[in-house]
C-alpha positions in Angstrom: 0.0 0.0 0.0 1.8 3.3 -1.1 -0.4 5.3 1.0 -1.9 5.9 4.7 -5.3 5.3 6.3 -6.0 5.4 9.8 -7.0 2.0 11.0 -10.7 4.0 11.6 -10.7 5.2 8.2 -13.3 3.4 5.8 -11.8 2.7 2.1 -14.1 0.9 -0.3 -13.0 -1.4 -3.2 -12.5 0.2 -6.2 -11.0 3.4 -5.0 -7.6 4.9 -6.5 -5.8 6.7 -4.3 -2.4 8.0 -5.1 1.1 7.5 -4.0 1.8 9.1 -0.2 -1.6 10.3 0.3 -2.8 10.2 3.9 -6.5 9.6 4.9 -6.7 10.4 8.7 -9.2 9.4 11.8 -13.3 8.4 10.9 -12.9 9.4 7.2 -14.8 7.3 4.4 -13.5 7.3 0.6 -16.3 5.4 -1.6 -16.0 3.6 -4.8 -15.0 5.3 -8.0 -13.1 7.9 -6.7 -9.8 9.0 -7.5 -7.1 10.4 -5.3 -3.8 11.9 -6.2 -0.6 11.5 -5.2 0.1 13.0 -1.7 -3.4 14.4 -0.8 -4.1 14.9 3.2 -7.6 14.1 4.1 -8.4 15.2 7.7 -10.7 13.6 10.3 -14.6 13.0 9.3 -13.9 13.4 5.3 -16.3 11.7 2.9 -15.1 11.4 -0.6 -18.2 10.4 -2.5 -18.3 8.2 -5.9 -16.7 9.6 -9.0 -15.1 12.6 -7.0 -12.0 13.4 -8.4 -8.9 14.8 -6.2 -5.7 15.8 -8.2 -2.7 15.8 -6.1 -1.7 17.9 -3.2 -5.0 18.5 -2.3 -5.5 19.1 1.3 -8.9 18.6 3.1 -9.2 19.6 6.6 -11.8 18.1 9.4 -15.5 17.5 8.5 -15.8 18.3 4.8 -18.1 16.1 2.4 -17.0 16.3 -0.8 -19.8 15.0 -3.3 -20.4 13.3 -6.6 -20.1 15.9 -9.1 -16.8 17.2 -7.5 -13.6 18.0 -9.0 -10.5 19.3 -7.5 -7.8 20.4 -9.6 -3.6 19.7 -7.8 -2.9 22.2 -5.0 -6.4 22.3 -3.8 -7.2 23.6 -0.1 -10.7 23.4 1.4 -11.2 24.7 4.8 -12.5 22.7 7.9 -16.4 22.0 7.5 -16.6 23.5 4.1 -19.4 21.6 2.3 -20.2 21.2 -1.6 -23.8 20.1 -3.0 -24.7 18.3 -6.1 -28.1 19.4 -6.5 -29.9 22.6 -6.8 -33.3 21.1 -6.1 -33.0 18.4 -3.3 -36.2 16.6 -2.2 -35.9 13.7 0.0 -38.8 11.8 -1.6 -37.7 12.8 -5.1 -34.2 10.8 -6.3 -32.3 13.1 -8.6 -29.1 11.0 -8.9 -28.8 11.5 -12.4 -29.5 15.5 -11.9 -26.3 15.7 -9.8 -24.5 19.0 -10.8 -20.5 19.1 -11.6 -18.3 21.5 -10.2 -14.6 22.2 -10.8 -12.1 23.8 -8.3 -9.5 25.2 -10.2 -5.6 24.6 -9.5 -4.6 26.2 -6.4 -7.9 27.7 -5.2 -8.3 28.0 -1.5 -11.9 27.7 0.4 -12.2 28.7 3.7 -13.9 27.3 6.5 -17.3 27.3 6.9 -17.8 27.8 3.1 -20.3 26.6 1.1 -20.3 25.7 -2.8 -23.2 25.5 -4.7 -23.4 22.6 -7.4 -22.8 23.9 -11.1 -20.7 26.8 -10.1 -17.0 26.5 -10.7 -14.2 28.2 -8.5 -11.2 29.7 -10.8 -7.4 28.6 -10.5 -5.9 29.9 -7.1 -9.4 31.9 -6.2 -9.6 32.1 -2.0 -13.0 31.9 -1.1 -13.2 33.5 2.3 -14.7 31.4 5.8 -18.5 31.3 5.6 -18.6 32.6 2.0 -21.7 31.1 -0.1 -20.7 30.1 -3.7 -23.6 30.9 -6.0 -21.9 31.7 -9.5 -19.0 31.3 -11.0 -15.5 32.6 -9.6 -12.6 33.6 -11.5 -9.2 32.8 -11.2 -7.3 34.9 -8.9 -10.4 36.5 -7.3 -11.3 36.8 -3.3 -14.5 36.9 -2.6 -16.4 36.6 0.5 -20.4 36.9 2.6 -23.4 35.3 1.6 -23.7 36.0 -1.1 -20.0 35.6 -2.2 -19.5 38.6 -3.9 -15.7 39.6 -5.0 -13.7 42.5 -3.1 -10.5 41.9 -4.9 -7.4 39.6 -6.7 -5.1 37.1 -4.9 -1.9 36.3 -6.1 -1.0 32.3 -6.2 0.8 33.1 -2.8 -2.6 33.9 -1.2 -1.7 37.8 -0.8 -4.0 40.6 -2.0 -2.8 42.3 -4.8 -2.8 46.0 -5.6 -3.1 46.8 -9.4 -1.1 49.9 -10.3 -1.4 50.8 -14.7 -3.1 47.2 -14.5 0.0 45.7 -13.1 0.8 44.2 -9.6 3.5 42.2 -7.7 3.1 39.6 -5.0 4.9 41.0 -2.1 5.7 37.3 -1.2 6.9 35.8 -4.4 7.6 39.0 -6.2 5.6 37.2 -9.2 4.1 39.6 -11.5 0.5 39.9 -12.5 -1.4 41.4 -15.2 -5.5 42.4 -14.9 -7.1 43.1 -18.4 -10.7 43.3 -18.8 -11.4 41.9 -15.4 -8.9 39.1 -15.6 -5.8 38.3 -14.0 -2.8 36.5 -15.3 0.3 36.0 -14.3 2.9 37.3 -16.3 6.1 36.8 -14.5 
């Protein structure tokens, strides 16, 4: 076995789960899903059927991540953050083959408390601030927070806010440089 679980941890047959990965106390990964190489999956995770993780994704305590989910490598998603896979949930009605997809883009960060609505995808290294409700799409770079989410600002790939100057700004961490051109962001340098 090239990776951890927790003796409490519940793994189902027909799971891949890459190379270092670590799946810690109470935490369930169903059937169909796929893990990459060195993910962390805190205590109380449930990985769903057909979720996809790509690698270096790290999942803090009590998060469900559901069928329909994506995440891109370099993933963080904050303790208790929850996704949904249906805009319409009834408990008498099945809507298994209504379940929405949602993509987390490379890098993004969700904070705790967050939660994603189904259908809506989150941008490469967007930071979704703790509580935030997700109920569009999010760009790549942005930072958005409340309930509504609603954006108050860019993020560089370090996490720090950037300030655009001539539509130009600089991680003060990384010194990478960034470009914003009709109300998107790209790193130049």
């Amino acid at each position: 076995m090239s990776y951890y679980a927790h003796p409490t941890a519940v793994i189902d047959e027909g799971c891949t789960i890459g190379e270092g990965t670590k799946i810690w106390h109470f935490s369930h990964v169903m059937s169909g899903c796929t893990l990459g190489n060195n993910c962390n999956l805190g205590q109380n995770v449930v990985i769903s059927p057909g979720v996809i993780l790509g690698s270096n994704v790290k999942i803090q305590n009590n998060v469900s991540v559901y069928t329909g989910v994506i995440c891109e490598d370099d993933v963080f998603l904050g303790p208790s953050c929850v996704f949904t896979n249906v805009i319409n949930p009834r408990s008498a009605v099945n809507r298994r083959e209504h379940y929405l997809e949602t993509k987390v883009g490379r890098g993004a960060s969700i904070g705790a408390n967050a939660t994603i609505v189904c259908g809506h995808n989150i941008g490469a290294y967007a930071l979704i601030g703790a509580g935030a409700v997700v109920t569009k799409h999010i760009p790549s770079y942005a930072l958005v927070v409340g309930n509504p989410a609603k954006q108050i600002g860019w993020v560089s790939e370090f996490g720090h806010r950037l300030e655009f100057h001539d539509n130009v700004a600089v991680c003060p961490e990384s010194e990478q440089e960034y470009m914003l051109e009709n109300q998107i962001v790209k790193r130049t340098k």
